[in-house]
C-alpha positions in Angstrom: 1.4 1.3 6.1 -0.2 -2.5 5.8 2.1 -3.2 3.4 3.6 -6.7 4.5 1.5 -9.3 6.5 3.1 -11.8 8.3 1.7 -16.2 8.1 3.0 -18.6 10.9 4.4 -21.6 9.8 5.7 -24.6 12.1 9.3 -23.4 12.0 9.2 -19.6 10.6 7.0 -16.7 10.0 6.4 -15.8 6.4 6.4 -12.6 5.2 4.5 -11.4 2.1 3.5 -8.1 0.1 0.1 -7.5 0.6 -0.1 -5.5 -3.2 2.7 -4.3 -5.9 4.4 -1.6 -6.2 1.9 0.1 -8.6 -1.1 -0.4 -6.3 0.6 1.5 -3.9 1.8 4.3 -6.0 -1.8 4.4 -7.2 -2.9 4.7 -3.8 -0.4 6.9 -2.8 -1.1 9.3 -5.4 -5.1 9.3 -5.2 -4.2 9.9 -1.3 -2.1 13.4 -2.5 -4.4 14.8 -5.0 -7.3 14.5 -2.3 -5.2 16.1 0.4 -3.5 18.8 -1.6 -5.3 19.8 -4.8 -8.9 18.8 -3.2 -9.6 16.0 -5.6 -8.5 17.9 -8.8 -5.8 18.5 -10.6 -7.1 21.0 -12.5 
């Protein structure tokens, strides 16, 4: 879901978010309305 990405380090890997919680709620639901209700909600 490219929602983590990953930056080497000497000893580890770091993990990070790559947006918050609300971006990709936002996404999420844009991704819904276009699928289901084409693009309206009406």
């Amino acid at each position: 879901m490219n929602l983590v990405e990953t930056r080497r380090e000497v000893s580890c890997n770091v993990y990070y978010a790559i947006c918050t919680r609300e971006q990709q709620m936002h996404k999420w639901t844009k991704k819904i309305v276009a699928e289901f209700y084409d693009n309206s909600i009406g």
